[in-house]
N, C-alpha and C positions, 0 to 999 in steps of 0.2 A: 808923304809916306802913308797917311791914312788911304789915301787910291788904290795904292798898289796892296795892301792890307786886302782890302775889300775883295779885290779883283781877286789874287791868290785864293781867298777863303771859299769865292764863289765856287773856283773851278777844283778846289778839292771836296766841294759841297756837290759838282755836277758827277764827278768821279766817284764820290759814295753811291749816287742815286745809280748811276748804270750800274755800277757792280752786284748794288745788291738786287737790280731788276733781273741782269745774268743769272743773280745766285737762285731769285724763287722761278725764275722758269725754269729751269733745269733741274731743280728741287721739284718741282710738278711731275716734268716728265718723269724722273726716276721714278718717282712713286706709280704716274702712271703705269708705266711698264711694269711693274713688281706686280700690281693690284689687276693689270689684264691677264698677265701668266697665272695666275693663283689659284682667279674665280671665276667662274665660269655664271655668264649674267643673261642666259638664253636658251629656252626650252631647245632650238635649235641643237645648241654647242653643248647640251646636257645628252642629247639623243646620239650624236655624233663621236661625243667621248665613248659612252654604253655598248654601242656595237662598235668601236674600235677595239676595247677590251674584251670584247667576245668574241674577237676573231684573234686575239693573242699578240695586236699590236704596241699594247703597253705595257708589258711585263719590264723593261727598263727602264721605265719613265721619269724613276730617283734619280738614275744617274745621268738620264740624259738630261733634266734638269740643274744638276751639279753642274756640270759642264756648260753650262748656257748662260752662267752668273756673272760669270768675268765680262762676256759678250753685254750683257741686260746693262752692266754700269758703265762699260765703255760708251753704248749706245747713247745711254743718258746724260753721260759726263758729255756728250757731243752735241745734242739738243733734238736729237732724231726723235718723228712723233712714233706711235706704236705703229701706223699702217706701215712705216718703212720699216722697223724692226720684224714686222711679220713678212714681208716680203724678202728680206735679209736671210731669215734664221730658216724659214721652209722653204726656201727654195729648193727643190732637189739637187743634189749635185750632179754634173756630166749635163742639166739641161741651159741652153742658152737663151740668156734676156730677150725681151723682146727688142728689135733694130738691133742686136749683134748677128755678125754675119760666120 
């Protein structure tokens, strides 16, 4: 009886450790993706936002923001890193992927 004891405990002990491995990578990425949408971490994307708004391209930017929330946790609840959420969210619409015909 003491075997089968053992054996049991192990494999609810190996069923803790994957779950909670699931839970902090995907606890990462969330964060990640919140913290790349936010802040902007590049003289580049600092220059690129500035004359975005001076040609009058962000005057909605709250709401299109609000709108994009639901998408950021889905993405993250899923395990997607940021390069595939940026690829996702900007792609223009009406243009096709590349190798679609």
């Amino acid at each position: 009886m003491r075997g089968s004891e053992r054996s049991g405990k192990g494999v609810l002990k190996e069923q803790y450790k994957s779950q909670m491995m699931i839970y902090n990578i995907r606890s990462f990425f969330q964060n990640l993706l919140v913290i790349a949408l936010l802040t902007p971490h590049s003289a580049a994307l600092h220059v690129g936002l500035k004359s975005l708004a001076l040609l009058g391209h962000l005057r909605n930017i709250s709401y299109k923001l609000k709108n994009m929330i639901p998408l950021i946790f889905t993405l993250a609840a899923m395990g997607l890193t940021a390069g595939a959420f940026y690829i996702f969210t900007f792609t223009p619409r009406g243009k096709k992927w590349i190798g679609q015909e």
